[in-house]
Steps between C-alpha positions, in 0.01 A plus 500: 500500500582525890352096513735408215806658631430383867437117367850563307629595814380197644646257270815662475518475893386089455731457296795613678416323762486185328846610360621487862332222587639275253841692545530383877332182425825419265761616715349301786518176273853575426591566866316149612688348178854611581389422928437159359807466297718590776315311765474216327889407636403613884215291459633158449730485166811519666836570311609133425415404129451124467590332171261454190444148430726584135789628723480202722494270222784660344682484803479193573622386132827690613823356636603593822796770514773406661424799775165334566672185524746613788252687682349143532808352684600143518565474103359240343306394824258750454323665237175590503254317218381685188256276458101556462235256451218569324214603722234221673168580468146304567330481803714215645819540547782266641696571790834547192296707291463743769826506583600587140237769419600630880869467375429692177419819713786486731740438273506819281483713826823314637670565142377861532559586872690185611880527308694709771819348682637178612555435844788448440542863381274635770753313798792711328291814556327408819738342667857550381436867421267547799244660334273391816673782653372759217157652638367554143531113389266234644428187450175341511416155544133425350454126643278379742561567887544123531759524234667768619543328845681185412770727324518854334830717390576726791362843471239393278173686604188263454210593273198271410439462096100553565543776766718656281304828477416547857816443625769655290438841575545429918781259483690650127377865582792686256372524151830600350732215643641233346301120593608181417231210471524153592327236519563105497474448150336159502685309159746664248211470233322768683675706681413790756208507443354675821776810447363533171202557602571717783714682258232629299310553785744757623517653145108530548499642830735832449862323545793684392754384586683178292308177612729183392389125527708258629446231222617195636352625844597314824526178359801658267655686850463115646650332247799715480601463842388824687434524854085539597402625812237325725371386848830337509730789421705479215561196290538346148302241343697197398540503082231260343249530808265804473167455537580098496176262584561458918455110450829521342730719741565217684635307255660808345667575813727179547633614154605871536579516849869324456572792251372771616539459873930581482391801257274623779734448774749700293259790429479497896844511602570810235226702718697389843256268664643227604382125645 
């Protein structure tokens, strides 16, 4: 009787410790489960939520608005292309092929991230407004140093597209503030697309703040007639010749110089120099 009721005893015991066992063996899944569902964002899936391929599509069946349209600039000298061609595949590609599938990813992230201001907008706010002076708005210029050497809007802090990440946080250290982008914005098919990207990139990295592109970029800034700073000090770039081939300056020269040289010489005597 004693052997029964200490083998009852036994089990009883067993079992509750299997109880516990599989009790804490539950909890501890769910606590790794929710660890992982939280982490997962820490860990690499930043904040930013790129388009499905069905909301692309859809988008890009869309007119523009006509606020997307201003915050282009120029009017009907630039808008960005809707277009996408169907995707290249094979082993061999041509050199255009690549271009297009490349231009097929770039192109939704510039719709997404891209459509900000105009320059033209941006000089009212940087310039006229002197929001240069405001310590909570920046503006960053994402070109290449070379780039941003020959010519870059003064005040403009310089921040390399593919350094991006390392960068930011030493040279655009307030999370909360309010950054421009710009970059040169190659044609008016395309766009920014180097703020774009740095856009989301900011978005990804813990960015607060309101992060704008400038979607005509410098070229836009050029081409309406804002000053750029560079090695030279401050100057304008005559209308029609950014970013000209050099073997035509010459040429190009002997035709703008008899119009813009009394302009110039005007512009001078307003700041008191004089010959």
């Amino acid at each position: 009787m004693m052997e029964k009721l200490r083998k009852s005893a036994l089990v009883s015991v067993f079992a509750i410790l299997v109880a516990i066992l599989f009790t804490g063996t539950l909890a501890l899944a769910a606590e790794e489960g929710a660890a992982k569902s939280q982490g997962a964002q820490a860990q690499g899936v930043g904040p930013s939520k790129d388009w499905t391929e069905k909301e692309i599509v859809e988008f890009s069946k869309k007119p523009w608005t006509k606020e997307e349209l201003e915050a282009m600039g120029r009017g009907k000298n630039y808008i960005i292309s809707k277009t996408l061609t169907p995707r290249h595949t094979g082993a061999v590609l041509t050199p255009k092929e690549l271009f297009e599938n490349g231009q097929n990813e770039f192109r939704p992230i510039m719709w997404q991230y891209g459509i900000g201001i105009s320059a033209d907008d941006f000089y009212k706010l940087w310039i006229e407004k002197e929001g240069w002076k405001d310590p909570k708005v920046h503006l960053l210029d994402v070109r290449m140093e070379s780039e941003f050497a020959a010519g870059h809007v003064p005040g403009a802090i310089r921040v390399d597209t593919g350094l991006a990440y390392w960068l930011l946080p030493s040279l655009a250290p307030d999370s909360t503030a309010t950054y421009y982008l710009m970059c040169k914005a190659g044609t008016p098919e395309n766009g920014s697309n180097r703020g774009a990207i740095v856009h989301k990139i900011m978005i990804d990295m813990g960015y607060s703040g309101k992060i704008i592109n400038i979607t005509d970029g410098f070229r836009g800034w050029v081409h309406d007639g804002y000053p750029i700073a560079n090695i030279h000090g401050l100057v304008t770039v005559v209308p029609g010749t950014f970013a000209i081939p050099e073997k035509d300056a010459a040429e190009k020269e002997k035709a703008v110089v008899p119009v813009v040289e009394p302009a110039v010489m005007d512009e001078v005597k307003k700041l008191g120099v004089t010959e």
